[in-house]
ZADO-1210 file (C-alpha; in nm, 4 decimals, padded with zeros to 6 digits):
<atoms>
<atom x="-00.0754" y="-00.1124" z="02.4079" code="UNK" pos="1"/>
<atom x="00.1184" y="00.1518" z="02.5553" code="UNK" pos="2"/>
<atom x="00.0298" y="00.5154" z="02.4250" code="UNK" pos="3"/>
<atom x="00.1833" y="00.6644" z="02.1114" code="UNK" pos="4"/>
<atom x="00.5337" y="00.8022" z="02.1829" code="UNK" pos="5"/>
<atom x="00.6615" y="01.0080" z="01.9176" code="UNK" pos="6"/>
<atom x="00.9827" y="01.0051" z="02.0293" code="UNK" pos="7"/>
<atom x="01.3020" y="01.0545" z="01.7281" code="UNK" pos="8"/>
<atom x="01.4932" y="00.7148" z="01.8996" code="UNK" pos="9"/>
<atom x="01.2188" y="00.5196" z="01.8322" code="UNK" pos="10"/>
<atom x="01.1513" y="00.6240" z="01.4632" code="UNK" pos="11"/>
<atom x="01.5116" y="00.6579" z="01.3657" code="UNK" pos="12"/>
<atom x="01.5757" y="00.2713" z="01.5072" code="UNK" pos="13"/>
<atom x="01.2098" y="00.1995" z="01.3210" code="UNK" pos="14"/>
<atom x="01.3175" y="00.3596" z="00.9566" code="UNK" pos="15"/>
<atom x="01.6947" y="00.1449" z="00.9701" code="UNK" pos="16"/>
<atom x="01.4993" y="-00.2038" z="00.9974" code="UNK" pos="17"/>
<atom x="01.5464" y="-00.4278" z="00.7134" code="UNK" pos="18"/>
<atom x="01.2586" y="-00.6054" z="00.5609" code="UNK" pos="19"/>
<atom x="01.2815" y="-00.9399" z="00.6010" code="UNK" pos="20"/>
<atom x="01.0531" y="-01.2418" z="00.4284" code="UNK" pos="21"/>
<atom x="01.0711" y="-01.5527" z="00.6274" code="UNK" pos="22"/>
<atom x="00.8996" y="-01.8896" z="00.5163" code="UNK" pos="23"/>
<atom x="00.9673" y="-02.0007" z="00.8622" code="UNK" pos="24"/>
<atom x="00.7427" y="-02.0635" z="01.2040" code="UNK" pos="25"/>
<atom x="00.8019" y="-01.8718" z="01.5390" code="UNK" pos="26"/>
<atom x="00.9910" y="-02.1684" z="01.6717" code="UNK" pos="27"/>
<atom x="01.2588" y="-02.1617" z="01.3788" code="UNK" pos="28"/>
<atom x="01.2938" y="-01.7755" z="01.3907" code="UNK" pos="29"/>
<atom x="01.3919" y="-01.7549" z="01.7399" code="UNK" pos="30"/>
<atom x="01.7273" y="-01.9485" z="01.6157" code="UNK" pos="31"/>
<atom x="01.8098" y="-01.7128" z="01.4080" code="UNK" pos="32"/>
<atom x="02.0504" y="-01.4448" z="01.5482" code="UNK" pos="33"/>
<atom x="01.8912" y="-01.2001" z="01.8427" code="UNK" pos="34"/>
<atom x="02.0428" y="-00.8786" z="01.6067" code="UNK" pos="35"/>
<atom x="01.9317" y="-00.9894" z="01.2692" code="UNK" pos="36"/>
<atom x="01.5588" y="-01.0153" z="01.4592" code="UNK" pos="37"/>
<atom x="01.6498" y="-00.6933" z="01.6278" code="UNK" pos="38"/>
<atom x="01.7259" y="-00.4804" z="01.3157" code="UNK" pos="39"/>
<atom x="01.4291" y="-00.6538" z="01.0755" code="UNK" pos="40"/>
<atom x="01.0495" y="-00.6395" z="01.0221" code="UNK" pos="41"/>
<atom x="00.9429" y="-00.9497" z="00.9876" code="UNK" pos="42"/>
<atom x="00.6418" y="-01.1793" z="01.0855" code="UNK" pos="43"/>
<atom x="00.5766" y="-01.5872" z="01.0868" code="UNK" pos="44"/>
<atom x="00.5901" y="-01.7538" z="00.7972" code="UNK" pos="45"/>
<atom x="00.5219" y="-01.4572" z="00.6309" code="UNK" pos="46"/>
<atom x="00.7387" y="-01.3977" z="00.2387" code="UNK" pos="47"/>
<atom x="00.5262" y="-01.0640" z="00.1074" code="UNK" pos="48"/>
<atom x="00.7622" y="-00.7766" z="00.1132" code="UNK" pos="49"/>
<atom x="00.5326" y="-00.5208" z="00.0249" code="UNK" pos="50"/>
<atom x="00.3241" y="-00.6649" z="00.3603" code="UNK" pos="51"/>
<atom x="00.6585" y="-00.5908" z="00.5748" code="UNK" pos="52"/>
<atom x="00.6729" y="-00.2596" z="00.4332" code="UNK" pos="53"/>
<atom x="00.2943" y="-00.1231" z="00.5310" code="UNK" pos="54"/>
<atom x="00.3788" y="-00.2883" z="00.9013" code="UNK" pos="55"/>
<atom x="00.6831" y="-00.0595" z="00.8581" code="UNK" pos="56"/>
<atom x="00.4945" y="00.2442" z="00.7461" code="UNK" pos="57"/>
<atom x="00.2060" y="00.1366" z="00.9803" code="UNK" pos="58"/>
<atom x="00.3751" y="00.1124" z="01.3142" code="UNK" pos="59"/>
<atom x="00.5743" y="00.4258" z="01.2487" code="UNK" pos="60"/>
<atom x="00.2336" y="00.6006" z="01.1614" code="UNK" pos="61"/>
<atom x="00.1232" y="00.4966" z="01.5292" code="UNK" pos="62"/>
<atom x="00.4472" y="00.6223" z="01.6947" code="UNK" pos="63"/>
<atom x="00.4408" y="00.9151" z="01.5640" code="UNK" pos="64"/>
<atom x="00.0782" y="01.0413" z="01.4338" code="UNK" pos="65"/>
<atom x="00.1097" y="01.3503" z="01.2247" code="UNK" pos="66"/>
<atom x="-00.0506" y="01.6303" z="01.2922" code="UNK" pos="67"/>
<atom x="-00.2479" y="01.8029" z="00.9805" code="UNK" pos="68"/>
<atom x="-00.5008" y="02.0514" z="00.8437" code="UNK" pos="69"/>
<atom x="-00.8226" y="01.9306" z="00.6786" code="UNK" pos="70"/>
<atom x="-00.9491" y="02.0997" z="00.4037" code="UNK" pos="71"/>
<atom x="-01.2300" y="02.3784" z="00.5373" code="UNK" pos="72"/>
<atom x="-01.0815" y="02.3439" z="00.8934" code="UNK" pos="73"/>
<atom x="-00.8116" y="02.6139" z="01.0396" code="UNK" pos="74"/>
<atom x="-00.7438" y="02.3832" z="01.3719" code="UNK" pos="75"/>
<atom x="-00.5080" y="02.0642" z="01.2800" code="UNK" pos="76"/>
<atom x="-00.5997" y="01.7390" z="01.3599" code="UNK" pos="77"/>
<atom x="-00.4107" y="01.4306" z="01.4345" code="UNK" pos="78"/>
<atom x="-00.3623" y="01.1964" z="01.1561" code="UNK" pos="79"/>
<atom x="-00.1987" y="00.8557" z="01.2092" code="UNK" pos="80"/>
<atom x="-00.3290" y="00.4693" z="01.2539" code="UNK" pos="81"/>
<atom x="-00.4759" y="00.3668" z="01.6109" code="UNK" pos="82"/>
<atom x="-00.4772" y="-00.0289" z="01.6955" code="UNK" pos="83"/>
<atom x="-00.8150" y="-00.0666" z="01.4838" code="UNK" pos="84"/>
<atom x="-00.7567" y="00.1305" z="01.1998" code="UNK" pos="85"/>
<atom x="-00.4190" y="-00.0445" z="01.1689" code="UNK" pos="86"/>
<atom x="-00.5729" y="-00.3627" z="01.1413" code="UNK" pos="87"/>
<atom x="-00.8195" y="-00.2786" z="00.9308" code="UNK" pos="88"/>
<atom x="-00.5082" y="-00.1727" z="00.6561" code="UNK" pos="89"/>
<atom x="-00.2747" y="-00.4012" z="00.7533" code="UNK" pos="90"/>
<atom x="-00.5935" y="-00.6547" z="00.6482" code="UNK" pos="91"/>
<atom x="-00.6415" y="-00.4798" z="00.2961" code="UNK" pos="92"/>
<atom x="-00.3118" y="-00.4822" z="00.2680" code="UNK" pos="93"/>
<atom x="-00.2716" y="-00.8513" z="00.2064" code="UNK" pos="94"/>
<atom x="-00.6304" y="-00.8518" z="-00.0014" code="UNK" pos="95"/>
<atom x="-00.4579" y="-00.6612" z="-00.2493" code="UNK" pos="96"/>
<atom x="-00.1645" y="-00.8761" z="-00.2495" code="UNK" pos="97"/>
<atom x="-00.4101" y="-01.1863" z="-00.3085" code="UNK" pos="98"/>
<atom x="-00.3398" y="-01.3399" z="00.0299" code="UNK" pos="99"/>
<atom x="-00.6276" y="-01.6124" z="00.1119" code="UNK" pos="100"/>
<atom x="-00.5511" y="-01.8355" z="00.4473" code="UNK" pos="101"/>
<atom x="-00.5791" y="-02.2317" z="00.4186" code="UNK" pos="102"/>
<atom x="-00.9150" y="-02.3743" z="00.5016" code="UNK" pos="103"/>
<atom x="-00.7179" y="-02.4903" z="00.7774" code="UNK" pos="104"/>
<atom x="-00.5690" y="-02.1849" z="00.9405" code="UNK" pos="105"/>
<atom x="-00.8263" y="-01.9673" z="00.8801" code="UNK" pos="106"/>
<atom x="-00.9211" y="-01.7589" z="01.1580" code="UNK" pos="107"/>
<atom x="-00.6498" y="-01.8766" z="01.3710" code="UNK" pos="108"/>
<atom x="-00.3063" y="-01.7104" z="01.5010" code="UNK" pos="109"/>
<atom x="-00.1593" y="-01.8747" z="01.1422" code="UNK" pos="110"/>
<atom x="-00.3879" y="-01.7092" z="00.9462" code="UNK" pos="111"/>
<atom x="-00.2083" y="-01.3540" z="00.8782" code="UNK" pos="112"/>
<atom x="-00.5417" y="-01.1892" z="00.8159" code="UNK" pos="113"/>
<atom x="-00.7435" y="-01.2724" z="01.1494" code="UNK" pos="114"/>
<atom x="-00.7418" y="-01.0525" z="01.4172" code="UNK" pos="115"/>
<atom x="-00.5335" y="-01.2615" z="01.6405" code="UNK" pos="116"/>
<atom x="-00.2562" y="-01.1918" z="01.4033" code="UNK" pos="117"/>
<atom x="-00.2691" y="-00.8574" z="01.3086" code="UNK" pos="118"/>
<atom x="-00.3137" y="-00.7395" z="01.6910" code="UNK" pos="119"/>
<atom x="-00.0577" y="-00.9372" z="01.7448" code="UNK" pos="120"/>
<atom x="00.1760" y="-00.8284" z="01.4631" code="UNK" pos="121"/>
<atom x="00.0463" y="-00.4378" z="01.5326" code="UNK" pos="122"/>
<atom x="00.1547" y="-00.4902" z="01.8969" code="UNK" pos="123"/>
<atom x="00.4531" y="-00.6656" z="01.8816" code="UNK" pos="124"/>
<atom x="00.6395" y="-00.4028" z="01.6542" code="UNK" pos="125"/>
<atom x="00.4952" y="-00.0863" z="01.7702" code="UNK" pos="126"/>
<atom x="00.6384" y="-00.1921" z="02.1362" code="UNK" pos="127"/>
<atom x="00.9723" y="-00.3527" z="02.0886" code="UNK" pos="128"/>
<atom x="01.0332" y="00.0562" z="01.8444" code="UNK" pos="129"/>
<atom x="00.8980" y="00.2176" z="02.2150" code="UNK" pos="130"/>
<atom x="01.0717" y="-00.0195" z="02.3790" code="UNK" pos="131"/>
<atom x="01.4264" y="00.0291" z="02.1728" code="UNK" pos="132"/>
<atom x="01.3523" y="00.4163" z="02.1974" code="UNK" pos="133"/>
<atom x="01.2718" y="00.4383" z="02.5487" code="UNK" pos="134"/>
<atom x="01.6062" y="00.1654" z="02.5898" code="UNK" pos="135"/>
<atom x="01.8451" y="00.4599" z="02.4227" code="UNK" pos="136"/>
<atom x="01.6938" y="00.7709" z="02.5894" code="UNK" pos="137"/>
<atom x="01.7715" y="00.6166" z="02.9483" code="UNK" pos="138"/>
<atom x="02.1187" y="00.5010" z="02.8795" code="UNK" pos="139"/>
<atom x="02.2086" y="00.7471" z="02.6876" code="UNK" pos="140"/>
<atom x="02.2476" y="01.0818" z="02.8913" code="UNK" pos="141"/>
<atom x="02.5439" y="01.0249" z="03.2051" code="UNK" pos="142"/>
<atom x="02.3026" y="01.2893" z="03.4309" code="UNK" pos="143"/>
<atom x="01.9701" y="01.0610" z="03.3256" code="UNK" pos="144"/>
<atom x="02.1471" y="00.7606" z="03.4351" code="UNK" pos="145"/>
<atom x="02.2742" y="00.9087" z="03.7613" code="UNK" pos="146"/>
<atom x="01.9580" y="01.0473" z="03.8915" code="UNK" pos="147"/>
<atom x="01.7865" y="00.6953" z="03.7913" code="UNK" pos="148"/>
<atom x="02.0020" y="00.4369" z="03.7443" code="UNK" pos="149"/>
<atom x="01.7693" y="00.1524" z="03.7851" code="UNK" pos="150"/>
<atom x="01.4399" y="00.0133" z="03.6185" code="UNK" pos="151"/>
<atom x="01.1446" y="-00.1611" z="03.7696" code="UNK" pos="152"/>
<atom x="00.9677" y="-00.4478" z="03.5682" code="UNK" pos="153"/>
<atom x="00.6348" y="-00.4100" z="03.6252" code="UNK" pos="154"/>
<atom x="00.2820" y="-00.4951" z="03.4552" code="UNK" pos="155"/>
<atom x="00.0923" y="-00.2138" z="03.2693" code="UNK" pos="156"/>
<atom x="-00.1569" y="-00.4578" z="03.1243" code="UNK" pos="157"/>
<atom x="-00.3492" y="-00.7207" z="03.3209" code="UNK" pos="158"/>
<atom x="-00.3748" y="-01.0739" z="03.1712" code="UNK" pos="159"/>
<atom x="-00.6411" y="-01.3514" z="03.1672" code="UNK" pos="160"/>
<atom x="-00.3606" y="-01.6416" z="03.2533" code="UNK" pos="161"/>
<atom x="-00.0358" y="-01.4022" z="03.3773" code="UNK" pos="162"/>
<atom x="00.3252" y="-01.5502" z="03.3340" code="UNK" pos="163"/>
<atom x="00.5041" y="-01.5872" z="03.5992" code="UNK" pos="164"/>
<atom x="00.7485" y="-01.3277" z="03.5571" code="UNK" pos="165"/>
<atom x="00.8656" y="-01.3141" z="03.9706" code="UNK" pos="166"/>
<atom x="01.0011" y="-01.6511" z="03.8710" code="UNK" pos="167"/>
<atom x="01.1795" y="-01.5165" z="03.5163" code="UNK" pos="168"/>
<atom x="01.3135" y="-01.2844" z="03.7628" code="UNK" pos="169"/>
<atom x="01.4979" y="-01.5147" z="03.9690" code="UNK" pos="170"/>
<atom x="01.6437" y="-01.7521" z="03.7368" code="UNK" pos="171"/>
<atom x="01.7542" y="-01.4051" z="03.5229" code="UNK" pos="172"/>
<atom x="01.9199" y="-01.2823" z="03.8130" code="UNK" pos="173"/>
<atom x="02.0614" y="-01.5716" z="03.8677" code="UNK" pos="174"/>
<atom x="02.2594" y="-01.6400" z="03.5698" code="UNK" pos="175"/>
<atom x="02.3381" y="-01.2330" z="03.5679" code="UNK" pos="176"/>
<atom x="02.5283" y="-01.2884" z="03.8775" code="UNK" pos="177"/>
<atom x="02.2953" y="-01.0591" z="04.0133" code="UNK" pos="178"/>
<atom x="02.1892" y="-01.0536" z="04.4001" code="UNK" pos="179"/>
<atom x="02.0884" y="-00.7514" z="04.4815" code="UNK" pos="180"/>
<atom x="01.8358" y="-00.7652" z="04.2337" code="UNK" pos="181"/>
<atom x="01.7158" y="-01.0876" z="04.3245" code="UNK" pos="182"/>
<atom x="01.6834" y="-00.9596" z="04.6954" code="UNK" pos="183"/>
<atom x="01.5308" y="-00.6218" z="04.5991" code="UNK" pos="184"/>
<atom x="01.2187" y="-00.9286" z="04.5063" code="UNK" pos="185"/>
<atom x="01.2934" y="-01.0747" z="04.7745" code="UNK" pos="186"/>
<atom x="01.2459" y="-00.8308" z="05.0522" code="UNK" pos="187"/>
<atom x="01.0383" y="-00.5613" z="04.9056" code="UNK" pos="188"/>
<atom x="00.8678" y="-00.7357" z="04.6246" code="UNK" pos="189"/>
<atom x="00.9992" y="-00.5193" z="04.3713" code="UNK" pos="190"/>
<atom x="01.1440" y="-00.6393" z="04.0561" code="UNK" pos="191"/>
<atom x="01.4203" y="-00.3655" z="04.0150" code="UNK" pos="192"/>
<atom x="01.7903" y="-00.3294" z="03.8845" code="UNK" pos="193"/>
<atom x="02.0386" y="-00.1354" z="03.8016" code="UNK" pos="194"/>
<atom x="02.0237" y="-00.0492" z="03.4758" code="UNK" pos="195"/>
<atom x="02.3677" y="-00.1998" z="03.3987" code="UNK" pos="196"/>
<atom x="02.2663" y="-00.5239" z="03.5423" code="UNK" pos="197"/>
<atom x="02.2975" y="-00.8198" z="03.2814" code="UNK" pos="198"/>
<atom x="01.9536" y="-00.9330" z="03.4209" code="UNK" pos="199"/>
<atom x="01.7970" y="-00.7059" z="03.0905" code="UNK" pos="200"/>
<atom x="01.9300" y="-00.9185" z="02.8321" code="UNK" pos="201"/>
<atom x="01.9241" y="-01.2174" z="03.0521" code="UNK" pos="202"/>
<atom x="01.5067" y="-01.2241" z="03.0584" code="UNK" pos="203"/>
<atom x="01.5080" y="-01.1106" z="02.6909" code="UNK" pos="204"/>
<atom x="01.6938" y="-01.4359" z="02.6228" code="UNK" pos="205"/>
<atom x="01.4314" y="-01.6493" z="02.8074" code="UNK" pos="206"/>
<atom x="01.7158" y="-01.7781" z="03.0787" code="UNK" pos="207"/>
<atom x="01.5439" y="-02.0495" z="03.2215" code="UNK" pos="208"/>
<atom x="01.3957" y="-02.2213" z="02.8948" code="UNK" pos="209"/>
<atom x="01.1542" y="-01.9893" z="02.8367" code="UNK" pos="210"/>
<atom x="01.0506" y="-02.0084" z="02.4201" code="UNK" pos="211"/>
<atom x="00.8747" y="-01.6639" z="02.4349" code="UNK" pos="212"/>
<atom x="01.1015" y="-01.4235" z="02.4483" code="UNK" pos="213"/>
<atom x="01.2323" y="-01.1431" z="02.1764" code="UNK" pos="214"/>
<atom x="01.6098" y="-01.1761" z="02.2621" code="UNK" pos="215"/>
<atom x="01.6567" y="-00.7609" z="02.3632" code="UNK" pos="216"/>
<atom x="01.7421" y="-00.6157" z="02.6660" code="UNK" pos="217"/>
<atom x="01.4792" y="-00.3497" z="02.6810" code="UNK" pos="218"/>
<atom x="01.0856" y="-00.4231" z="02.6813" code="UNK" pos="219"/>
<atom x="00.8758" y="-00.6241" z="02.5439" code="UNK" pos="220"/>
<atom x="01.0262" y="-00.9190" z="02.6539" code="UNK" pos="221"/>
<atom x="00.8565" y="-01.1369" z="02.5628" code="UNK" pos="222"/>
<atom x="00.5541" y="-01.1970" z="02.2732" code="UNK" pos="223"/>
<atom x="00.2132" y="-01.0370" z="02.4387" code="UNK" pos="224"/>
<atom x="00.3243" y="-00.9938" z="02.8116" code="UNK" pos="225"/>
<atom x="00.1913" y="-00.7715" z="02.9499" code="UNK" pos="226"/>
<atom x="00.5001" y="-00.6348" z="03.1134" code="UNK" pos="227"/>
<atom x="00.7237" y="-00.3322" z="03.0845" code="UNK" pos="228"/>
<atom x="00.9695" y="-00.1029" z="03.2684" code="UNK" pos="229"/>
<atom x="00.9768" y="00.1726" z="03.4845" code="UNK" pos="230"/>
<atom x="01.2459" y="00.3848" z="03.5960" code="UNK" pos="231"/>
<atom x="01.3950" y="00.3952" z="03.9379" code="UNK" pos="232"/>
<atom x="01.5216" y="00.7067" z="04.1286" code="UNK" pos="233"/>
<atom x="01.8501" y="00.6754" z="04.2736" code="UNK" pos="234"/>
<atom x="01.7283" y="00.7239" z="04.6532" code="UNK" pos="235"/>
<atom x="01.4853" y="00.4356" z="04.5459" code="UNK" pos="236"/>
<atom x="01.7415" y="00.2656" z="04.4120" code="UNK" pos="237"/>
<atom x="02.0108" y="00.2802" z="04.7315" code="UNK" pos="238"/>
<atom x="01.6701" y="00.1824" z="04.9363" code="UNK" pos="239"/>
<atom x="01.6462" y="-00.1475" z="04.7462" code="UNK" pos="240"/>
<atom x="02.0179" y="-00.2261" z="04.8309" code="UNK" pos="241"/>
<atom x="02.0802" y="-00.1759" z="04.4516" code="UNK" pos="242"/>
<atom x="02.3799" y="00.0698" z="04.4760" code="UNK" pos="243"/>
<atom x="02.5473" y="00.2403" z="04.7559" code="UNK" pos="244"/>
<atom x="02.4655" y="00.6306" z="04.8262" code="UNK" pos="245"/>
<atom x="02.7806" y="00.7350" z="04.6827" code="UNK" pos="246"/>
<atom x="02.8072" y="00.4658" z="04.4141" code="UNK" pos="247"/>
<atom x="02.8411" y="00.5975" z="04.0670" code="UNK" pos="248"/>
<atom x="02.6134" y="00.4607" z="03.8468" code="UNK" pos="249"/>
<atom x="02.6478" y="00.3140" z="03.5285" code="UNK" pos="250"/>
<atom x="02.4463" y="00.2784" z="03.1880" code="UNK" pos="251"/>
<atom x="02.3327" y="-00.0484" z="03.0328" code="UNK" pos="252"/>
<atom x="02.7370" y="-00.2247" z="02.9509" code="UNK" pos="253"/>
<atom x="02.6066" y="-00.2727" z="02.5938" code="UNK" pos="254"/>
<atom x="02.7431" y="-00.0904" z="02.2069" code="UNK" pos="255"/>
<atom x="02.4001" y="00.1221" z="02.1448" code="UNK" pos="256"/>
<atom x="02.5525" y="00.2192" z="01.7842" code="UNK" pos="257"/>
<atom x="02.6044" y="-00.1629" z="01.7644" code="UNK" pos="258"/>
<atom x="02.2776" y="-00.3126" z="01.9041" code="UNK" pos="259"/>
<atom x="02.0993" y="-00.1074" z="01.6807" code="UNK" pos="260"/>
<atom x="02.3435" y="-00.0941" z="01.3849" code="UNK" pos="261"/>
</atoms>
């Protein structure tokens, strides 16, 4: 999991998420609209509200950790939820609201009390809010853009049985109308583009019939990957054939006030 990033994008896009009970599996939520799944808290066949609201409180809690005094102590300390700790109230959480998995399920990704789940569940949310945060901060300033106006997909966290995301890549940049960023792979390996580039929302939508995907044009793209972005520097980016040396460049072509709405 990437480190906490108390950043105000991230917790202001957190705190406007809906709650948002589903008695449905992953396979039927992924029809529902990309922006309904983009602006809710919700898990996997999961209908307790007041469980949607302590992943709310939780997640935002490992964003942004506050810092505090203890009683007897005059240095502060950092107070907020870690991976672990999350868990462990996320888990509670559902004791007190009587949950008890199917002899079935239990101890299985179904089961919304084993730890499959909850890392999963603690994960997913805390890095599509870093992910929608860090999204806004790098389209959002003209001068930001300009001095790097490209991102890099690359893996921060190693895998047992890695996707094959230089493949993702392709077919993305193929339906983005996108070759320079299929030849910056290509010839120098690198899976970059200009932020602009349609090839964001094109892997977040799975182009290519890929069922594991989150439907957003920023990071994670897909459920546990593994993967995340980096940004480019402009001389990096005219190196990789991405823009010319004079070439204005341009932020992601997308409504921030309505993607995040």
């Amino acid at each position: 999991m990437l480190d906490a990033v108390p950043f105000k994008e991230a917790i202001a896009n957190l705190q406007k998420k809906n709650l948002l009970p589903l008695n449905l599996d992953s396979a039927q939520i992924r029809q529902l609209e990309a922006a309904l799944r983009r602006q809710s808290i919700f898990s996997a066949d999961t209908t307790i509200t007041g469980y949607l609201e302590e992943i709310k409180k939780t997640v935002a809690s490992i964003i942004e950790p506050k810092q505090v005094t203890r009683e007897g102590m005059t240095q502060t300390v950092t107070d907020g939820f870690n991976p672990a700790t999350a868990r462990a109230n996320l888990r509670a959480t559902l004791q007190r609201f009587g949950y008890k998995p199917d002899e079935a399920i239990a101890g299985t990704i179904k089961d919304l009390s084993s730890d499959a789940r909850l890392n999963l569940v603690v994960k997913t949310n805390t890095e599509l809010a870093q992910g929608a945060g860090h999204f806004i901060q790098q389209n959002m300033d003209p001068d930001v853009v300009d001095e790097y106006p490209a991102l890099e997909l690359v893996r921060y966290e190693e895998k047992a049985v890695p996707r094959d995301w230089e493949q993702r890549w392709r077919l993305a940049a193929s339906v983005a109308g996108d070759p320079a960023a299929a030849a910056a792979l290509e010839l120098n390996g690198r899976m970059a583009a200009l932020k602009s580039s349609g090839i964001w929302q094109a892997l977040g939508d799975g182009e290519g019939g890929y069922d594991d995907t989150l439907g957003n044009p920023f990071p994670p793209f897909a459920f546990n990957s593994g993967m995340w972005t980096e940004e480019v520097s402009r001389k990096e980016a005219v190196d990789l054939g991405l823009l010319d040396d004079d070439e204005k460049a341009e932020p992601a072509k997308l409504d921030l006030a309505e993607l995040f709405a």
